[in-house]
C-alpha positions, 0 to 999 in steps of 0.5 A: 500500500502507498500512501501520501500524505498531503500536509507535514503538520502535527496531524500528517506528522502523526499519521506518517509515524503510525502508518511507518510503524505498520510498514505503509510506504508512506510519503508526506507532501508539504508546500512550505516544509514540517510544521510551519503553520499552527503545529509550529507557531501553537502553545502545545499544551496538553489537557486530559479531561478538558473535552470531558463530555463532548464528542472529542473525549475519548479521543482526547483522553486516549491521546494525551495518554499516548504523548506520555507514550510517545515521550518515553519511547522517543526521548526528551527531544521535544520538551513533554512535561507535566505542569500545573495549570492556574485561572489568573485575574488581572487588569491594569487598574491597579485598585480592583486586583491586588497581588495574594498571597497565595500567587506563585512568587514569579507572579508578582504583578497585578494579578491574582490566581483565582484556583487551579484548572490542572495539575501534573496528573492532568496538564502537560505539554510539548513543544510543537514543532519539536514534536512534529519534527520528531514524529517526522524523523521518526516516521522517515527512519521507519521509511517514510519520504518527506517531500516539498512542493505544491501540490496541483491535484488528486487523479482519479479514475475507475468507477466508484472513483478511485486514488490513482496519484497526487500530482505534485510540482507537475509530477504524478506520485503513484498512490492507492490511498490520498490523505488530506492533511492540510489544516485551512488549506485543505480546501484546495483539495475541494477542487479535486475532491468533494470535502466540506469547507474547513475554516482558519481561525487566526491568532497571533502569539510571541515568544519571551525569554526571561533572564529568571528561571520560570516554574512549569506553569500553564496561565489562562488569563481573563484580562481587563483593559484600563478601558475595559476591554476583555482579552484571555491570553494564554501563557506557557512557561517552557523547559528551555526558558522560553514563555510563550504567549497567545490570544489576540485574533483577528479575521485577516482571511487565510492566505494562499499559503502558511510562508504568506502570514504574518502577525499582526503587531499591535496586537503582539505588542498588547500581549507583551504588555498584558504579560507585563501587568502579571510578572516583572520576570515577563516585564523585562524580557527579551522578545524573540518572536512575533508571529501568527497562525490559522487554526483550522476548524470546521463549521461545527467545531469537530475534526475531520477524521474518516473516508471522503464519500464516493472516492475509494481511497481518499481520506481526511485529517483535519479541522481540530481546531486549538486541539491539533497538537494534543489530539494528534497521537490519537488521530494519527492511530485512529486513522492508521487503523482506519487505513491499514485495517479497514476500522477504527480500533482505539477510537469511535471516528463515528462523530467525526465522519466527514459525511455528516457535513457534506451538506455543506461541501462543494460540488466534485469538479472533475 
C-alpha cells in the first residue's frame, strides 16, 4: 500500500509515524516544509479531561495518554512535561486586583490566581514543532519520504472513483490511498475532491525569554483593559526558558499559503504588555518572536477524521481546531487503523465522519 500524505503538520506528522510503524510506504507532501503553520507557531499544551463530555473525549483522553507514550519511547527531544495549570485575574487598574498571597512568587504583578484548572496528573505539554519534527524523523527512519512542493491535484479514475496519484510540482506520485492533511488549506483539495469547507481561525502569539528561571506553569488569563476591554491570553512557561504567549485574533482571511502570514503587531505588542501587568520576570524580557497562525476548524467545531464519500481511497485529517497538537497521537492511530485495517480500533471516528457535513461541501469538479 502507498500512501501520501498531503500536509507535514502535527496531524500528517502523526499519521506518517503510525502508518511507518505498520510498514505503509508512506510519503508526506508539504508546500512550505514540517510544521510551519499552527503545529509550529501553537502553545502545545496538553489537557486530559478538558473535552470531558463532548464528542472529542475519548479521543482526547486516549491521546494525551499516548504523548506520555510517545515521550518515553522517543526521548526528551521535544520538551513533554507535566505542569500545573492556574485561572489568573488581572487588569491594569491597579485598585480592583491586588497581588495574594497565595500567587506563585514569579507572579508578582497585578494579578491574582483565582484556583487551579490542572495539575501534573492532568496538564502537560510539548513543544510543537519539536514534536512534529520528531514524529517526522521518526516516521522517515521507519521509511517514510518527506517531500516539498505544491501540490496541483488528486487523479482519479475507475468507477466508484478511485486514488490513482497526487500530482505534485507537475509530477504524478503513484498512490492507492490520498490523505488530506492540510489544516485551512485543505480546501484546495475541494477542487479535486468533494470535502466540506474547513475554516482558519487566526491568532497571533510571541515568544519571551526571561533572564529568571520560570516554574512549569500553564496561565489562562481573563484580562481587563484600563478601558475595559476583555482579552484571555494564554501563557506557557517552557523547559528551555522560553514563555510563550497567545490570544489576540483577528479575521485577516487565510492566505494562499502558511510562508504568506504574518502577525499582526499591535496586537503582539498588547500581549507583551498584558504579560507585563502579571510578572516583572515577563516585564523585562527579551522578545524573540512575533508571529501568527490559522487554526483550522470546521463549521461545527469537530475534526475531520474518516473516508471522503464516493472516492475509494481518499481520506481526511483535519479541522481540530486549538486541539491539533494534543489530539494528534490519537488521530494519527485512529486513522492508521482506519487505513491499514479497514476500522477504527482505539477510537469511535463515528462523530467525526466527514459525511455528516457534506451538506455543506462543494460540488466534485472533475
Amino acid at each position: 500500500m502507498k500512501v501520501v500524505i498531503c500536509g507535514a503538520g502535527v496531524i500528517g506528522a502523526s499519521l506518517a509515524y503510525f502508518l511507518a510503524q505498520r510498514g505503509v510506504t508512506v510519503t508526506i507532501i508539504d508546500r512550505c516544509g514540517v510544521a510551519t503553520a499552527a503545529s509550529g507557531k501553537s502553545g502545545g499544551f496538553l489537557a486530559l479531561d478538558w473535552c470531558d463530555g463532548s464528542p472529542m473525549e475519548q479521543l482526547t483522553r486516549n491521546s494525551f495518554a499516548l504523548h506520555a507514550e510517545l515521550a518515553a519511547l522517543l526521548g526528551k527531544t521535544y520538551d513533554y512535561r507535566r505542569l500545573d495549570t492556574y485561572l489568573v485575574e488581572s487588569t491594569e487598574r491597579d485598585s480592583l486586583v491586588p497581588s495574594r498571597p497565595g500567587n506563585p512568587k514569579w507572579l508578582n504583578g497585578n494579578c491574582a490566581v483565582r484556583y487551579a484548572l490542572g495539575t501534573s496528573t492532568t496538564t502537560a505539554q510539548v513543544h510543537p514543532e519539536k514534536f512534529t519534527r520528531t514524529l517526522i524523523d521518526a516516521a522517515i527512519e521507519r521509511g517514510a519520504t518527506l517531500q516539498i512542493g505544491c501540490i496541483e491535484g488528486i487523479s482519479l479514475s475507475g468507477t466508484p472513483q478511485t486514488v490513482r496519484s497526487v500530482v505534485v510540482d507537475g509530477t504524478s506520485i503513484p498512490a492507492d490511498v490520498a490523505v488530506i492533511a492540510m489544516g485551512p488549506w485543505s480546501n484546495t483539495a475541494a477542487k479535486w475532491l468533494p470535502l466540506p469547507p474547513v475554516g482558519g481561525a487566526k491568532s497571533q502569539s510571541i515568544t519571551l525569554h526571561p533572564t529568571g528561571k520560570i516554574p512549569a506553569h500553564a496561565l489562562f488569563v481573563e484580562y481587563r483593559t484600563a478601558r475595559g476591554e476583555q482579552h484571555a491570553p494564554e501563557i506557557f512557561a517552557r523547559p528551555d526558558g522560553e514563555v510563550y504567549i497567545c490570544g489576540m485574533s483577528d479575521d485577516t482571511p487565510v492566505p494562499e499559503s502558511a510562508d504568506q502570514v504574518a502577525p499582526n503587531l499591535p496586537a503582539c505588542d498588547a500581549l507583551h504588555r498584558m504579560a507585563a501587568n502579571l510578572s516583572s520576570s515577563l516585564a523585562s524580557a527579551k522578545r524573540t518572536r512575533n508571529q501568527a497562525c490559522y487554526r483550522p476548524i470546521c463549521i461545527d467545531g469537530l475534526p475531520l477524521l474518516g473516508r471522503i464519500p464516493g472516492v475509494s481511497g481518499a481520506f481526511v485529517a483535519t479541522g481540530h481546531n486549538c486541539w491539533g497538537i494534543l489530539n494528534a497521537p490519537a488521530s494519527g492511530l485512529a486513522m492508521t487503523e482506519l487505513i491499514v485495517d479497514g476500522y477504527a480500533k482505539t477510537v469511535d471516528l463515528s462523530p467525526f465522519d466527514p459525511r455528516r457535513l457534506m451538506s455543506h461541501s462543494p460540488a466534485l469538479v472533475t
